[in-house]
C-alpha positions in Angstrom: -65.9 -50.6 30.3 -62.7 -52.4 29.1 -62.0 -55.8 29.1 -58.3 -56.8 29.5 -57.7 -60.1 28.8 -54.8 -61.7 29.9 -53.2 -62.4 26.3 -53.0 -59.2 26.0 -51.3 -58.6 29.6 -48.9 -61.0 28.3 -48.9 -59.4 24.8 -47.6 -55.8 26.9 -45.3 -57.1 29.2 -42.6 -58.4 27.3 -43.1 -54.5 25.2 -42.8 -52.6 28.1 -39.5 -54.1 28.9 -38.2 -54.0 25.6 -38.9 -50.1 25.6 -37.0 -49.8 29.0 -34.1 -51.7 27.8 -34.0 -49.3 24.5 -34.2 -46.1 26.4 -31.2 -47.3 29.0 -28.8 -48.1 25.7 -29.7 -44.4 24.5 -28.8 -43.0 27.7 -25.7 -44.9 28.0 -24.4 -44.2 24.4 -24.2 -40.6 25.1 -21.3 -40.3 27.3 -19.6 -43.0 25.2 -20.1 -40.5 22.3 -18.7 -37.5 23.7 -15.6 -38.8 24.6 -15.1 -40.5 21.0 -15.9 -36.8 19.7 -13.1 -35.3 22.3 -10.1 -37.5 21.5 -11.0 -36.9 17.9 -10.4 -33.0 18.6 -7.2 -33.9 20.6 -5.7 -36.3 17.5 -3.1 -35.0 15.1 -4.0 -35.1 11.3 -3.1 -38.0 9.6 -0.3 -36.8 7.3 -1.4 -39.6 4.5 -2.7 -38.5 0.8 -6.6 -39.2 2.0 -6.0 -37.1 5.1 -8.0 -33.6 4.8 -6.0 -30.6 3.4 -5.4 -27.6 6.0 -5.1 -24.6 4.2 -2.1 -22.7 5.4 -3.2 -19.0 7.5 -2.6 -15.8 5.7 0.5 -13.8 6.4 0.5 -10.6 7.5 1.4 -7.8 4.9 4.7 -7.5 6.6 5.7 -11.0 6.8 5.0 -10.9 2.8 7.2 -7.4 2.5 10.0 -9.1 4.1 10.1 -12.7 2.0 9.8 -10.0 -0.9 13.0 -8.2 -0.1 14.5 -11.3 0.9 14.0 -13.0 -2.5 15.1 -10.3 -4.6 18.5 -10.4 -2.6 18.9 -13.8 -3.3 19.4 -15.7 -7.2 16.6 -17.8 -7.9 17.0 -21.6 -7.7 15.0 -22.1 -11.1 17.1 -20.2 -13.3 15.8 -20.9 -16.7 12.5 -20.9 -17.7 12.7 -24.0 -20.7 11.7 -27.5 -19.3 14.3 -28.7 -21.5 17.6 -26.6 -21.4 18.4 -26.0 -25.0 22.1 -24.2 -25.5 22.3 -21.0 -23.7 21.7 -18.2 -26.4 25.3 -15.8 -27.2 26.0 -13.1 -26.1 26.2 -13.4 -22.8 25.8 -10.0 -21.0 26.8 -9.5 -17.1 23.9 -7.4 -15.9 25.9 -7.3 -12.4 27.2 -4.5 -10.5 30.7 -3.6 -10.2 32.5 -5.7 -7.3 29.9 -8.1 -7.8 32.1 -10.9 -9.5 32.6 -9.3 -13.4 36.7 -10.4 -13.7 35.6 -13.6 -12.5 33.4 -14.0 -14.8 35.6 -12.6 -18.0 38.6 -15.2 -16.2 35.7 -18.3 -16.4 34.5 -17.4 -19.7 38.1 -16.8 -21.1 39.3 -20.2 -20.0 35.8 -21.9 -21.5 37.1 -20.7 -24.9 34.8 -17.8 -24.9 35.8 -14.6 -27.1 34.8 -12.9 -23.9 35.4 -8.7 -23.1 35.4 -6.9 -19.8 34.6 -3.2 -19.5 36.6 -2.4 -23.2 35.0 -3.1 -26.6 38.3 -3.0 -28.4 39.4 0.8 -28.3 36.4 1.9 -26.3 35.0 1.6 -23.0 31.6 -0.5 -23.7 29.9 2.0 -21.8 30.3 4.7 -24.1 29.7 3.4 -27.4 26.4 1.3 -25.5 25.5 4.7 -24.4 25.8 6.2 -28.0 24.3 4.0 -29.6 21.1 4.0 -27.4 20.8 7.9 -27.2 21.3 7.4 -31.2 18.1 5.0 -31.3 20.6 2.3 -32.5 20.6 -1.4 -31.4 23.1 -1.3 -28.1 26.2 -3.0 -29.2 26.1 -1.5 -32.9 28.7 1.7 -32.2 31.4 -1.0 -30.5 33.4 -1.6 -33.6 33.7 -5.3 -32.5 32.2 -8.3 -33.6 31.5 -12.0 -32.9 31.8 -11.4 -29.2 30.1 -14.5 -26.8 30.3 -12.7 -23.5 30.4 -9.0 -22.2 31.6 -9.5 -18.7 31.3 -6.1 -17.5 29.6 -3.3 -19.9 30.1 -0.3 -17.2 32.9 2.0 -16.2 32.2 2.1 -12.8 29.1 4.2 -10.8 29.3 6.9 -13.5 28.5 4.9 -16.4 26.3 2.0 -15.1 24.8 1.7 -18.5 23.2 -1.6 -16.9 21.2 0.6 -14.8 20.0 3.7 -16.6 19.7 2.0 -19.9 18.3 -1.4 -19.0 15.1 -1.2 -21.1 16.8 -0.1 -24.3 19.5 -3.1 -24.0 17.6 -6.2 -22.9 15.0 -4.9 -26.1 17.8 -4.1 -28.1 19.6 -7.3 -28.5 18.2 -10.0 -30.9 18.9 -12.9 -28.9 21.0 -13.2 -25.2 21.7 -14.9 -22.1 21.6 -12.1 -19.2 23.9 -13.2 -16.2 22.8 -11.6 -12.7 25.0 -11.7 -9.9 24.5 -11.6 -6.5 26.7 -11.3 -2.7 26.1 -10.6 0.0 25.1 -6.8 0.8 27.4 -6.0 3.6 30.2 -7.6 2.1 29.7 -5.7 -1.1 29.3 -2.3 0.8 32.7 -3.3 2.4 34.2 -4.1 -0.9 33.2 -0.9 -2.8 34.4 1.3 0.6 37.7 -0.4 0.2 38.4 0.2 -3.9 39.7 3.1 -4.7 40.8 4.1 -8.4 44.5 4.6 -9.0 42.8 8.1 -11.3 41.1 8.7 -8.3 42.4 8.1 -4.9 40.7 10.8 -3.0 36.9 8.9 -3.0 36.4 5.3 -2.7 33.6 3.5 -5.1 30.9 3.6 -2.3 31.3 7.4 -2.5 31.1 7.4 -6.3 27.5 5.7 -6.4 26.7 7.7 -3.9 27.4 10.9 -6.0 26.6 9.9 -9.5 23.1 10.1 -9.9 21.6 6.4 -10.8 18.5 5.3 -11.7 17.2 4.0 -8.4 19.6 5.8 -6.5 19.5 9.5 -6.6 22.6 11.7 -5.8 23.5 11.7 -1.9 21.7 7.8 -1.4 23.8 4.8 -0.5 25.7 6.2 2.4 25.1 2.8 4.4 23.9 -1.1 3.8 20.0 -0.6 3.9 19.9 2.1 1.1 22.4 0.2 -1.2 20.6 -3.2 -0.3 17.0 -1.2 -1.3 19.0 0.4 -4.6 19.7 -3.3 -6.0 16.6 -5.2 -4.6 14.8 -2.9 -7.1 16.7 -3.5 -9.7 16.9 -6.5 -9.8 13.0 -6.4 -9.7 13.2 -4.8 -13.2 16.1 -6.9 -14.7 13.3 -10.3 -13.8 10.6 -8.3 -15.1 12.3 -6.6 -18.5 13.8 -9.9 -19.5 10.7 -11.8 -18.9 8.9 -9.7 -21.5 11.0 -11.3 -24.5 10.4 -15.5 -23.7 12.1 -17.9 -26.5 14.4 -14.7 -27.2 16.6 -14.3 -23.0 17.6 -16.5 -21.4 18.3 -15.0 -17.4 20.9 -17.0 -15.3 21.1 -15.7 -11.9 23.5 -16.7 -9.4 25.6 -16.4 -6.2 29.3 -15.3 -6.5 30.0 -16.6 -2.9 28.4 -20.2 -3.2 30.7 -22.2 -2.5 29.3 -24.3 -5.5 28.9 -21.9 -8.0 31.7 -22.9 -10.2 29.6 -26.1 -10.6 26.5 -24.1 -11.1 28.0 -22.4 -13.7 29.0 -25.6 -15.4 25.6 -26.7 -15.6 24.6 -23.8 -17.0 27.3 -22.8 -19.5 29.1 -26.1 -20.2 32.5 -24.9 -19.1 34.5 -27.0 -16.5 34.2 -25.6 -12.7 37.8 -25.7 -12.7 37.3 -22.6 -14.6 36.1 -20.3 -12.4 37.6 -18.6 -9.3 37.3 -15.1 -7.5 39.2 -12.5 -8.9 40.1 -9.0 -7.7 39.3 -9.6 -4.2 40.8 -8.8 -0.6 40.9 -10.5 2.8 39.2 -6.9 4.4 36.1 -7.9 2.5 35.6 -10.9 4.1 33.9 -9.8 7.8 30.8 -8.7 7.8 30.3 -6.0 10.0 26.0 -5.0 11.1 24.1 -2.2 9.5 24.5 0.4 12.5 28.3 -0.2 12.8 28.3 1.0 8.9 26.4 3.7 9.3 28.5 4.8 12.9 31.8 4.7 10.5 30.6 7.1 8.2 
């Protein structure tokens, strides 16, 4: 038999309410707790330093393919690799294609006071002697007959003799020390440009047709009949001008740049010291300035 006594009546009251108030917080801290953990789903991330870091989702393999082919159509912003910009390295050697801004160059480089030369090296074509020299194993320039030149605005004789092309390896690795210059347009207008040239030795096929039939590197005979073939030809290449020149660091300099930015003359200030005043496009015509699309390109020819 148990004995309550009444202390302990007293003791147990007080306990048992004490338990009852406990158990209805609990049960109304729930619902409180829900909704706290549903507007904290609903919130925007706080865009300060302490905020957590959301990591970006993977592209697709054709989103990459296409920045890819965009960036190689386009000069870098970075152009030199040194922190600090020391003087650009002479000579300087226009790895651009022709129509791609090589008499403005020779007209900037000229004005700057540079002994500059464009598509001759004195009584030769650069192209030939380059190509002579290389097939002979000899460093590039060495069968030129000219000396103490600080810029080579053009070194090939049209598509026949792109020497920049089919010899790339042999000149960027045959040159001591250089500053490589690559320029860039847009594709269309540079498709336009080369349809519309014709050479006064030559006036039954325009340049387009020439690159078409000549046999590069990169752009076997019977390519570049429209925009998308040419645009794939010089994405590649310049590919291998980046890679080729980045094999020689403290030796190239690379300078990449835009002939139709409108700042470009102050680009190439910065880069070469010469005023902007200096530079202005050369050899061009008002046809080459409408850009006409890909299938309307390929519908002419």
């Amino acid at each position: 038999m148990v004995i309550v006594t009444s202390h302990a009546v007293e003791t147990a009251a007080p306990l048992r309410r004490q338990q009852r108030r406990s158990r209805f917080l609990f049960l109304l801290t729930i619902p409180i707790c829900f909704s706290i953990l549903s507007l904290l789903k609903q919130a925007p991330l706080d865009d300060s330093p302490d905020s957590a870091v959301i990591v970006p989702e993977k592209k697709d393999d054709a989103e990459h393919s296409e920045s890819d082919s965009e960036s190689c159509l386009r000069p870098r912003s970075n152009n030199r690799d040194a922190v600090v910009k020391s003087p650009l390295k002479l000579p300087i050697i226009n790895l651009g294609m022709p129509k791609m801004g090589s008499t403005s160059l020779h007209s900037y480089f000229d004005c700057g006071g540079y002994k500059s030369v464009h598509w001759r090296c004195g009584e030769r074509y650069c192209s030939e002697c380059i190509r002579e020299a290389v097939q002979a194993g000899l460093p590039p320039f060495s069968k030129c007959n000219i000396t103490d030149i600080d810029s080579y605005a053009q070194i090939d004789r049209g598509p026949e003799n792109l020497v920049q092309v089919n010899y790339l390896n042999e000149i960027v690795g045959g040159v001591p020390n250089a500053t490589f210059i690559l320029t860039f347009r847009n594709m269309t207008k540079w498709y336009m440009s080369m349809n519309n040239w014709q050479s006064i030795h030559s006036s039954e096929i325009n340049m387009r047709q020439r690159f078409e039939r000549a046999n590069i590197t990169g752009l076997p005979r019977g390519v570049g009949r429209n925009v998308s073939e040419f645009s794939h030809f010089y994405c590649e290449y310049v590919k291998r001008v980046r890679e080729e020149v980045a094999k020689y660091p403290g030796r190239h300099e690379l300078i990449e740049i835009d002939i139709e930015d409108p700042t470009v003359g102050w680009q190439m200030e910065e880069a070469f010291g010469t005023s902007h005043t200096c530079w202005g496009k050369k050899n061009t015509a008002k046809h080459n300035d409408t850009v006409i699309s890909v299938e309307e390109l390929q519908r002419r020819d």
